[in-house]
Structure formats: structure tokens, C-alpha cells
DSSP file (Angstrom, degrees, kcal/mol; ACC not computed):
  #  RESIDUE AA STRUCTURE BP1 BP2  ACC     N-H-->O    O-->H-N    N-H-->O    O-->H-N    TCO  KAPPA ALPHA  PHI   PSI    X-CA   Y-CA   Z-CA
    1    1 A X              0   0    0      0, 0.0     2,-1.0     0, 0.0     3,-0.1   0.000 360.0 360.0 360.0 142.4  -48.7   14.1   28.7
    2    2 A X    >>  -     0   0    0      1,-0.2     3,-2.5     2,-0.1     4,-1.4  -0.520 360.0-151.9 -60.8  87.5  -48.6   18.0   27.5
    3    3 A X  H >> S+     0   0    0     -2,-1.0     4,-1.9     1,-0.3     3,-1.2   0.803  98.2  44.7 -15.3 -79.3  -52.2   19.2   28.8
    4    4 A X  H 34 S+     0   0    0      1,-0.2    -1,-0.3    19,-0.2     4,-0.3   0.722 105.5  55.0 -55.7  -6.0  -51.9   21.8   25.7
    5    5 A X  H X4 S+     0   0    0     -3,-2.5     3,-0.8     2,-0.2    -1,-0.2   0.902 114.9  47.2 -84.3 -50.4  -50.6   19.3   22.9
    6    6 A X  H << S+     0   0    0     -4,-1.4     4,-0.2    -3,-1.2    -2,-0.2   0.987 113.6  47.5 -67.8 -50.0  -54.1   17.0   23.9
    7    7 A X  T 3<>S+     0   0    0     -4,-1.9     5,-1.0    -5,-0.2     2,-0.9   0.299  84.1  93.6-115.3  49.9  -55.9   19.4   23.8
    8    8 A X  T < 5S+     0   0    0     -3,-0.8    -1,-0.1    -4,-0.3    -4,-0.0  -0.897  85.0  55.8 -68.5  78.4  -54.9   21.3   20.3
    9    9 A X  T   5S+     0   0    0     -2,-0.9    -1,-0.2     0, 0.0    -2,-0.1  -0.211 104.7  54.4-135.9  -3.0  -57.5   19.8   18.0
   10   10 A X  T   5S-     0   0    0     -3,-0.5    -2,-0.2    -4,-0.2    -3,-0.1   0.488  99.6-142.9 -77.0 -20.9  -60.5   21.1   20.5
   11   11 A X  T > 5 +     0   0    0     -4,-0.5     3,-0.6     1,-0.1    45,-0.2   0.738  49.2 148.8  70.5  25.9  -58.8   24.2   19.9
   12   12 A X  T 3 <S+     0   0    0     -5,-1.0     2,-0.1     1,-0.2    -4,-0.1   0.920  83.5  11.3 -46.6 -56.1  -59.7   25.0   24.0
   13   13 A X  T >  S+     0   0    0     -6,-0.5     3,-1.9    -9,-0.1    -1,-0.2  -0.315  88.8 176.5-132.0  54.2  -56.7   27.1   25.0
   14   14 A X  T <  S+     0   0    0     -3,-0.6    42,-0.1     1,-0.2    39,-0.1  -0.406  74.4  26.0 -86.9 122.3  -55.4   27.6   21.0
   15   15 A X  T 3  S+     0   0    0     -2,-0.2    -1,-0.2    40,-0.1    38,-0.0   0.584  85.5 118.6 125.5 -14.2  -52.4   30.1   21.7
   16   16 A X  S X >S+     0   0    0     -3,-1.9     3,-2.4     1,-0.3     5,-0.8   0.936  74.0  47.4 -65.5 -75.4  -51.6   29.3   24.9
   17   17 A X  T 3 5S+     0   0    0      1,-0.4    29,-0.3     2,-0.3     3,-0.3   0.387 103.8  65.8  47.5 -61.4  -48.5   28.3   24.5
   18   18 A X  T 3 5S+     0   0    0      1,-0.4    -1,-0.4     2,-0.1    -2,-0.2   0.335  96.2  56.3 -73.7 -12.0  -47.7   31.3   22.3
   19   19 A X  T < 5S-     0   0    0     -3,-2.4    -1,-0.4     2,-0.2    -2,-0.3   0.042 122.9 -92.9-129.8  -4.8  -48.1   33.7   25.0
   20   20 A X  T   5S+     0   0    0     -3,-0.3    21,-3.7     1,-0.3     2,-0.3   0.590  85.8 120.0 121.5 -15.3  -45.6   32.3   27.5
   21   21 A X  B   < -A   40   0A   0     -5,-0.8     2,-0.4    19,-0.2    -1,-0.3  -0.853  47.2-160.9-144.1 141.7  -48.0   30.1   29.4
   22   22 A X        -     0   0    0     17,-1.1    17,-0.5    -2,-0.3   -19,-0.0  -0.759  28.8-128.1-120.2 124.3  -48.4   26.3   30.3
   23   23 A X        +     0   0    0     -2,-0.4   -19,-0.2     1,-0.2    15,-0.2  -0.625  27.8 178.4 -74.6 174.9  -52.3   25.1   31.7
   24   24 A X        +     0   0    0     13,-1.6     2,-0.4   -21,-0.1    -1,-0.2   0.330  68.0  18.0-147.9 -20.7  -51.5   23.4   34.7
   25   25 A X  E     +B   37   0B   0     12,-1.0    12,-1.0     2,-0.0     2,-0.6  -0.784  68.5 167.8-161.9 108.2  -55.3   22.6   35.5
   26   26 A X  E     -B   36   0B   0     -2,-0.4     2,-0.5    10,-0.2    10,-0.2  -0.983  29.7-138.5-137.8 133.4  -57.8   22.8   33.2
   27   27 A X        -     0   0    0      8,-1.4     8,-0.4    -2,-0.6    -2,-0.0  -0.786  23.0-169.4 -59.8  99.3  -61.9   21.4   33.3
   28   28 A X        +     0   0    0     -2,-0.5     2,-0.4     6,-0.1     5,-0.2   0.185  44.5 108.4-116.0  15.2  -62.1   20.0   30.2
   29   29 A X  S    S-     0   0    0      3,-0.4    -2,-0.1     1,-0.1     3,-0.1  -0.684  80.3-113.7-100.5 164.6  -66.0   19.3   29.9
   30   30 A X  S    S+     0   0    0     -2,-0.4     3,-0.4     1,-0.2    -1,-0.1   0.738 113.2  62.6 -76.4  -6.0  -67.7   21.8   27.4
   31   31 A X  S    S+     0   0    0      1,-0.2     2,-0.7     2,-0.1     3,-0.3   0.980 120.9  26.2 -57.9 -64.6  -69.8   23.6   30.3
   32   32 A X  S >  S+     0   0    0      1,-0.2     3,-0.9     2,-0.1    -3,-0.4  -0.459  74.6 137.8-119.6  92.3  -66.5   24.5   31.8
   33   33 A X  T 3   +     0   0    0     -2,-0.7    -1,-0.2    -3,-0.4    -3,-0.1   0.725  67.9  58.9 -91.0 -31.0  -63.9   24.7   29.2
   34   34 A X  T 3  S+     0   0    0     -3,-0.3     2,-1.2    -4,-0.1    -1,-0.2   0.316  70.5 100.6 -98.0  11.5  -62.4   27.7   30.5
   35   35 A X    <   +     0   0    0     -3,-0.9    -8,-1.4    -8,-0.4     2,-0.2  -0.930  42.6 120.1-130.6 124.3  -61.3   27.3   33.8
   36   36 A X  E     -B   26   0B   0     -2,-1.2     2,-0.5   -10,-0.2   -10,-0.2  -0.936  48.4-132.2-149.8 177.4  -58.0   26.8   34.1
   37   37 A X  E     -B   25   0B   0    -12,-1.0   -13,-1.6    -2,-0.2   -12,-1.0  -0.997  25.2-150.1-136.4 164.9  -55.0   28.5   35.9
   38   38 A X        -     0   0    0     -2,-0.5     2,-0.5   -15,-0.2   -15,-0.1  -0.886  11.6-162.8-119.2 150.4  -52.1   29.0   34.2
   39   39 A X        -     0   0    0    -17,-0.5   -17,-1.1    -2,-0.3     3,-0.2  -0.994  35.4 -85.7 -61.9  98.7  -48.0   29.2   35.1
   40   40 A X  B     -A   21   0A   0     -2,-0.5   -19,-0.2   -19,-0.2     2,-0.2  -0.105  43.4-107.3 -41.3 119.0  -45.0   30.6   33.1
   41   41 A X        -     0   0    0    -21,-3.7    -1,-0.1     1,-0.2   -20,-0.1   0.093  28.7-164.3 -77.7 157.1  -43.8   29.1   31.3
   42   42 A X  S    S+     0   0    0     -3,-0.2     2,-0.2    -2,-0.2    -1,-0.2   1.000  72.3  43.0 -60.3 -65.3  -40.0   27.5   32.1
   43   43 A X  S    S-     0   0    0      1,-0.1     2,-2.5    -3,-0.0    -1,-0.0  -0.391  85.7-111.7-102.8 173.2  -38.5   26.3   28.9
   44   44 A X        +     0   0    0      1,-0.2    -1,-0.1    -2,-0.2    -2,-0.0  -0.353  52.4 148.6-106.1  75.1  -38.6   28.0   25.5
   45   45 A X        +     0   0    0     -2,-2.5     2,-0.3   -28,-0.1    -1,-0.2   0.894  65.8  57.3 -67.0 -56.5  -40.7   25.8   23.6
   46   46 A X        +     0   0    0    -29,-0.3     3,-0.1     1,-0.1    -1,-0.0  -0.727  58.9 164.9-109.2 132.0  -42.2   29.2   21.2
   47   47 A X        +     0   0    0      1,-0.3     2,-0.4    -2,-0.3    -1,-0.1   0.394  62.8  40.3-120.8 -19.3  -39.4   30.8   19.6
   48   48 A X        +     0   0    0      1,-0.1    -1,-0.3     3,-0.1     0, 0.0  -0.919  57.6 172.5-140.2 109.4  -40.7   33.1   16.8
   49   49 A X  S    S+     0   0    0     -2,-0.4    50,-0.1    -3,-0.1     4,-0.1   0.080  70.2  79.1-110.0  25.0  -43.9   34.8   18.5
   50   50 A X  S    S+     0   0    0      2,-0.1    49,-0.3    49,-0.1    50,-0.2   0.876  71.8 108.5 -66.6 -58.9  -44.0   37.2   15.2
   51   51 A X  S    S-     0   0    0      1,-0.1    -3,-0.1     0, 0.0     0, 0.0   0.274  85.7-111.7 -62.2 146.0  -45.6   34.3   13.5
   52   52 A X        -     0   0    0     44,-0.1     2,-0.3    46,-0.0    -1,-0.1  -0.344  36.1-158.1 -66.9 132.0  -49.4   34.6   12.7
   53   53 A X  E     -C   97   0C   0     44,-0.6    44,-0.6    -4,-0.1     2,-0.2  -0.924  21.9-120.7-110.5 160.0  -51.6   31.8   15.2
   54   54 A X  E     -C   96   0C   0     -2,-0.3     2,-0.3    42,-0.2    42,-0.2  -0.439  38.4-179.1 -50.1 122.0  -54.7   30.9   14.1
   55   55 A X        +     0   0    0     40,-1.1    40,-0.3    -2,-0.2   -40,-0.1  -0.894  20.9 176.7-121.3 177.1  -57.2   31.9   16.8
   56   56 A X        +     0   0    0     -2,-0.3     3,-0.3   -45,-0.2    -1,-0.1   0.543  57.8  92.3-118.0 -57.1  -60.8   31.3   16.7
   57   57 A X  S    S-     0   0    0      1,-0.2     2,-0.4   -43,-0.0    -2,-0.0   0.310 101.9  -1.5  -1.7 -73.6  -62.1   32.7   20.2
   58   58 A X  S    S+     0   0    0      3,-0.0     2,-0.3     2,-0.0    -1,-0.2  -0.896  76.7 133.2-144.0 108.2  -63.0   36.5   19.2
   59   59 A X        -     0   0    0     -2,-0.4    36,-0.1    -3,-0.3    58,-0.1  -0.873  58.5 -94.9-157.2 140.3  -62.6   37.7   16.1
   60   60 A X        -     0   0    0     56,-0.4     3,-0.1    -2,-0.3    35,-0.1   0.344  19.2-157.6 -45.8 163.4  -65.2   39.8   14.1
   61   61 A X  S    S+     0   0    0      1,-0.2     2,-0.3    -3,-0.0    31,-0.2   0.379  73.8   2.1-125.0   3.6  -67.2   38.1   11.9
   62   62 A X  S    S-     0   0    0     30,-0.1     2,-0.6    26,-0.0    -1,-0.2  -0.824  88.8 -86.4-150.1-177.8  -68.1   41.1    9.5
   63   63 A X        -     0   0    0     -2,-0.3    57,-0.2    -3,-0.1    56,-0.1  -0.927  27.1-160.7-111.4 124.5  -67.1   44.4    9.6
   64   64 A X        -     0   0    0     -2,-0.6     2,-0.3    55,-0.3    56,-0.2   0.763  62.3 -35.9 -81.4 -20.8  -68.8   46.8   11.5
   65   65 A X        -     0   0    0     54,-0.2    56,-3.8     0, 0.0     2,-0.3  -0.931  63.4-113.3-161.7-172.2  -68.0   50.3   10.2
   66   66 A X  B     -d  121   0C   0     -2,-0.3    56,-0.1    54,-0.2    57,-0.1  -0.959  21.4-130.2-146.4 154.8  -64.6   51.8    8.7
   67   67 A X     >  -     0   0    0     54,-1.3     4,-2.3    -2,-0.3     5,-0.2  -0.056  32.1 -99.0 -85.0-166.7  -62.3   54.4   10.0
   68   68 A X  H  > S+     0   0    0      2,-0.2     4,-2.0     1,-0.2    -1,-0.1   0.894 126.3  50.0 -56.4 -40.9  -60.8   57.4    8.3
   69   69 A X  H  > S+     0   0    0      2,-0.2     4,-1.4     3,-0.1    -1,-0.2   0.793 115.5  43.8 -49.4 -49.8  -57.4   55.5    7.6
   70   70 A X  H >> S+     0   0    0     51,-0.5     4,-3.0    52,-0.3     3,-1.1   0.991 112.3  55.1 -66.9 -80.8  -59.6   52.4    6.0
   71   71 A X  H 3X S+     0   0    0     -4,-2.3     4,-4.2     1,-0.3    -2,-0.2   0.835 116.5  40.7 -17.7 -62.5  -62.0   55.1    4.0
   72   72 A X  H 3X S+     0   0    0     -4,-2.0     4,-1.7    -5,-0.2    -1,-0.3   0.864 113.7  43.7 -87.3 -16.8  -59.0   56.3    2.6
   73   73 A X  H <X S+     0   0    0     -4,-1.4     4,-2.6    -3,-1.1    -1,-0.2   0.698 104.9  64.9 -28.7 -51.9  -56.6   53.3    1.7
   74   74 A X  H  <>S+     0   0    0     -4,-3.0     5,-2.5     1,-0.2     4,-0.2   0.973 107.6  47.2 -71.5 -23.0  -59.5   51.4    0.2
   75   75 A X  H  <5S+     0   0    0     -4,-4.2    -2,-0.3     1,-0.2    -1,-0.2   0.843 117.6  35.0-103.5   4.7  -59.5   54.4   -2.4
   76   76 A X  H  <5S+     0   0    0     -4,-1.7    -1,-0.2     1,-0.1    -2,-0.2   0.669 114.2  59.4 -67.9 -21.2  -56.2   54.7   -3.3
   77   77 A X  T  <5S-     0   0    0     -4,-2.6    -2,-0.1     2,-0.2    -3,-0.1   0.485 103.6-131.7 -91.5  -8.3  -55.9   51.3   -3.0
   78   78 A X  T   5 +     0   0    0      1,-0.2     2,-0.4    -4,-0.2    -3,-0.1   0.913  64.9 124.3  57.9  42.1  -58.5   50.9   -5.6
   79   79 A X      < -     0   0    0     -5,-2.5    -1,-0.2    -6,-0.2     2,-0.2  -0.979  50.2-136.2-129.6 139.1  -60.7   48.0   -3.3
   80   80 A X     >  -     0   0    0     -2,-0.4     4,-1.3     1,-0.1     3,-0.1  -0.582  20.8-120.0-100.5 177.4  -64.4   48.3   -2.4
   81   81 A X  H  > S+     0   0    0      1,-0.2     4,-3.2    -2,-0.2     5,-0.2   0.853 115.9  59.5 -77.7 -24.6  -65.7   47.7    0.5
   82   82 A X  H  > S+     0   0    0      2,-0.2     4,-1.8     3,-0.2    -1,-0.2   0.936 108.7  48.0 -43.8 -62.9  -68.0   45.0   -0.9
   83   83 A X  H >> S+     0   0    0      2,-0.2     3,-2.7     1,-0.2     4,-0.9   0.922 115.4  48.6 -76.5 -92.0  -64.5   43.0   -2.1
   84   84 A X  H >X S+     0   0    0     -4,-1.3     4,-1.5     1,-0.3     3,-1.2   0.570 110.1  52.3 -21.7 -65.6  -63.1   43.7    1.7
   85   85 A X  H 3X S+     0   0    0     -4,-3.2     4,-2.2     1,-0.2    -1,-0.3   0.813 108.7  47.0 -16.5 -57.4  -66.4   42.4    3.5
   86   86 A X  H <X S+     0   0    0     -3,-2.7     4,-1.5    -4,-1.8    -1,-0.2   0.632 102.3  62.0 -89.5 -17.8  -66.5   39.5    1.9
   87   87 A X  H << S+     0   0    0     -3,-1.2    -1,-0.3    -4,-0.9    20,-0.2   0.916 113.7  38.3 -69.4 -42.9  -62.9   38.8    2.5
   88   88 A X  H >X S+     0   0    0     -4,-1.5     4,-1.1    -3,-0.2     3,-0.6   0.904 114.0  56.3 -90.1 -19.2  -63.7   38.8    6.3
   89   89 A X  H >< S+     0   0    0     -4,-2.2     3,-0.6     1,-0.2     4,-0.3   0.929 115.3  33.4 -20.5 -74.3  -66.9   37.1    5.9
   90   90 A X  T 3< S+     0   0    0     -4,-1.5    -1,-0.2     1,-0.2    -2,-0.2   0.201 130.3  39.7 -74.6   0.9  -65.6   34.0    4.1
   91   91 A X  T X4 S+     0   0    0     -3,-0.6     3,-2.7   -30,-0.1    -1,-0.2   0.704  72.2 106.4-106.9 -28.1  -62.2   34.2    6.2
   92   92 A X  G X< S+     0   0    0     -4,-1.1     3,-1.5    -3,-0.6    -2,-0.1   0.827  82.3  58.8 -88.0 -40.6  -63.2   35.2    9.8
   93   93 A X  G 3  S+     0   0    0     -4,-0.3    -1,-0.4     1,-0.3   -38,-0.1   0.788 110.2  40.7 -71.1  -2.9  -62.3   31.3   10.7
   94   94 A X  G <  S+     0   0    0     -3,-2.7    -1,-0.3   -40,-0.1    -2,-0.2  -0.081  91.4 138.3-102.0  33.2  -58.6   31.6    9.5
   95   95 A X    <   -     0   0    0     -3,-1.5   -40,-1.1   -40,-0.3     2,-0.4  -0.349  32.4-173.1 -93.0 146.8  -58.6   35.1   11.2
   96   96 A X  E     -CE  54 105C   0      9,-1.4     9,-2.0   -42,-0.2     2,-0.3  -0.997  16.4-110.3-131.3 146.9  -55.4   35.7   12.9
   97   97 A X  E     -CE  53 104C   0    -44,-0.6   -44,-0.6    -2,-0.4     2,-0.3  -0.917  12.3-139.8-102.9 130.5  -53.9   38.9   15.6
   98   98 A X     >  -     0   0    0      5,-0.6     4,-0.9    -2,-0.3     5,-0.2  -0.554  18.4-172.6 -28.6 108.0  -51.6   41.0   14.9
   99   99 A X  T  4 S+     0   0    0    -49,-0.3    -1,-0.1    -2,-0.3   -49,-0.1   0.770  88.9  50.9 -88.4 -13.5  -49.6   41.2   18.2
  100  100 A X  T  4 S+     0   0    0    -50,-0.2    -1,-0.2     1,-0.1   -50,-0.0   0.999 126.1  26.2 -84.6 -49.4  -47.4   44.0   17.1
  101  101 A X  T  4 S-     0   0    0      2,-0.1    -2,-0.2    15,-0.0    -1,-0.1   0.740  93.7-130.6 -58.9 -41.9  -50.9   46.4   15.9
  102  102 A X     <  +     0   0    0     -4,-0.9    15,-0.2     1,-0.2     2,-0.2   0.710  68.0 129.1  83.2  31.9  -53.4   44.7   18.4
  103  103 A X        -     0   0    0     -5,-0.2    -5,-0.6    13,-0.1     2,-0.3  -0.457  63.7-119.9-107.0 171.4  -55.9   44.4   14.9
  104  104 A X  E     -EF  97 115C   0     11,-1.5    11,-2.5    -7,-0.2     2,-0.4  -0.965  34.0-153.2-108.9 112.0  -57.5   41.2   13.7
  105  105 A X  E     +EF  96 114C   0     -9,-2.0    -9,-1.4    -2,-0.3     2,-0.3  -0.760  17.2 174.0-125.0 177.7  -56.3   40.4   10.1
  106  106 A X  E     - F   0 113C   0      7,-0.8     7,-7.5    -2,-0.4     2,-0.2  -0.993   8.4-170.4-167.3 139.2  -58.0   38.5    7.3
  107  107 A X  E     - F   0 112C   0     -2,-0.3     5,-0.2     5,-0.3     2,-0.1  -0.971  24.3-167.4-174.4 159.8  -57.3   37.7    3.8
  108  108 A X        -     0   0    0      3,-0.5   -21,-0.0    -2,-0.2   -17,-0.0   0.154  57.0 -82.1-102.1-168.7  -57.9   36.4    0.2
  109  109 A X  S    S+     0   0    0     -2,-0.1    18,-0.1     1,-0.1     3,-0.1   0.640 131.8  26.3 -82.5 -13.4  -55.3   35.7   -2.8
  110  110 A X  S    S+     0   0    0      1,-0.1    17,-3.1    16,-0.1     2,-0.2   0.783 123.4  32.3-139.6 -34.5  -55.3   39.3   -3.7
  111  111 A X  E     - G   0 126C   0     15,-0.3    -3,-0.5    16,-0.2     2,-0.2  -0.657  48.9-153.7 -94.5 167.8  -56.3   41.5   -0.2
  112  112 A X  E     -FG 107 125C   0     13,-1.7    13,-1.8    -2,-0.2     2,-0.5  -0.914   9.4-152.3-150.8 170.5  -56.0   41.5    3.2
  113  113 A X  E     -FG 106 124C   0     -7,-7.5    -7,-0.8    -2,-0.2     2,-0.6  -0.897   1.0-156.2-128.8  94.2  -58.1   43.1    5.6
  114  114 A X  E     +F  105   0C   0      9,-5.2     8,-2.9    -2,-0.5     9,-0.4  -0.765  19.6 175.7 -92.5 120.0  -57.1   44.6    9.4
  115  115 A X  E     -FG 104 121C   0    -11,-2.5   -11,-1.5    -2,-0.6     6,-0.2  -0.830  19.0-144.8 -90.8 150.2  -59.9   44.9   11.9
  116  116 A X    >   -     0   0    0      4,-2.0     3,-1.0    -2,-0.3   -56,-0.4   0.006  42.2 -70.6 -98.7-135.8  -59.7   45.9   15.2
  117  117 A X  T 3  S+     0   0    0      1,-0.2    -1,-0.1   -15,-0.2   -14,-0.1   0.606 130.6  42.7 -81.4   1.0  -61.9   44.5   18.3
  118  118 A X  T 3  S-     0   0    0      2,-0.1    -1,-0.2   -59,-0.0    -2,-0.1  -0.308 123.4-102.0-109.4  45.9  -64.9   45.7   17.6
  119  119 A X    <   +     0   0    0     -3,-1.0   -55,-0.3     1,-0.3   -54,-0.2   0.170  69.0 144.6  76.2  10.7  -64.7   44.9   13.9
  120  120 A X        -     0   0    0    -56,-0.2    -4,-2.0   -57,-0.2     2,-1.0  -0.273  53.7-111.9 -36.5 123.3  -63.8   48.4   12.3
  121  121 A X  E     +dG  66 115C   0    -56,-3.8   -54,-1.3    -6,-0.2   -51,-0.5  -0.530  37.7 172.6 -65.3 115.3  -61.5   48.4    9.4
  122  122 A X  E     -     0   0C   0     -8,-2.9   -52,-0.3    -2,-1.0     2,-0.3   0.850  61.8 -10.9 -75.4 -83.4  -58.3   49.9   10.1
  123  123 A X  E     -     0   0C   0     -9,-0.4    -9,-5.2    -3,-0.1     2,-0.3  -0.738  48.5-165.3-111.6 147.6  -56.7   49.2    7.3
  124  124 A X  E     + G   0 113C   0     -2,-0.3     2,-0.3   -11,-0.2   -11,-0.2  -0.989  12.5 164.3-137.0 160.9  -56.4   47.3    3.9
  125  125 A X  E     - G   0 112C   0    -13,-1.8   -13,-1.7    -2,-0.3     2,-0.3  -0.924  34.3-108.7-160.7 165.8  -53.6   46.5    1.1
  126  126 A X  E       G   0 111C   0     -2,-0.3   -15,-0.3   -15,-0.2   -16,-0.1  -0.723 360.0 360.0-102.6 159.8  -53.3   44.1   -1.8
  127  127 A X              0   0    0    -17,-3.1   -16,-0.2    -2,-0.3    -1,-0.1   0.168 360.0 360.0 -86.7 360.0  -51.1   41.1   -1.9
């Protein structure tokens, strides 16, 4: 049985996969959930690694300040920061990375929201 395929709905090592890499030994009681070693993988299981994954692990859960870029975006872009907050508030568990930016993004029906790893806005746009 695929170690990562059992354990996708514990959402232990969500991603893995996506990144190239097969567990090969993994501790699976919740003290030590995180030791594991990993391999390369062989066959070419992930095919479009563009596409947004889900992660949970670390990604902001508010926004902590906002940069120059952000500042200026949200007013041309005619969004407050209030409407942006609340987007990563009420989002942060559908949060996904950007692999091609390195940012954290998050979004509504009408925004979305990039942060990076310490939860700064980079950027924002409407949908």
C-alpha cells in the first residue's frame, strides 16, 4: 500500500508527493508524526506541479503588516484592508503556495490575497 495515499486524509505529509518525493518510513503516532525520510521519487505520478495544493502546515493565519506594493495595489485596486483581512482570516484553512512567487495565497468570490511567510501582504487583485 502507497504510505502517502493512507495517509492523505490525516493530511501528515499533504504535498509530498508534489514535490518529487515518496515517504519511505514514516512514525505515524501523533507525538511523532514527522519523522520520516524521504527518496525521489522514480515514476512521474505529479505531472502539472503549477497546480495550487492545499497545504495546512504553515500558513498565516492573519496578516501581519502590509508592504509598499500591497499599500499601493489595495488603493488602486479600490479594496480595504478590513475586506483583505477577513479574506485570510476566514480562508487561512484553504490557503495554498505559490511555488513560482514563494507567497501564501488566499481568496474569496471577489479577491484574493498574497502573503508571504511571515504573513505581510504582498499583494492583492480582484477576481
Amino acid at each position: 500500500m502507497d504510505i502517502v495515499a493512507s495517509l492523505k486524509p490525516r493530511r501528515l505529509v499533504t504535498g509530498l508527493a508534489c514535490i518529487g518525493l515518496t515517504a519511505t518510513t514514516l512514525i505515524a503516532s501523533p507525538a511523532s508524526a514527522t519523522a520520516f525520510s524521504a527518496t525521489p521519487n522514480t515514476s512521474p505520478q505529479v505531472t502539472n506541479l503549477a497546480a495550487p495544493v492545499e497545504v495546512l502546515a504553515s500558513a498565516p493565519r492573519y496578516i501581519t503588516g502590509y508592504t509598499d506594493h500591497c499599500e499601493l495595489r489595495l488603493k488602486q485596486r479600490n479594496i480595504s484592508k478590513g475586506h483583505a483581512e477577513s479574506v485570510v482570516e476566514n480562508n487561512w484553512r484553504k490557503a495554498y503556495k505559490d511555488r513560482e512567487h514563494g507567497t501564501w495565497q488566499y481568496q474569496d468570490k471577489t479577491i484574493l490575497v498574497s502573503l508571504n511567510n511571515n504573513g505581510a501582504c504582498v499583494t492583492v487583485k480582484r477576481l
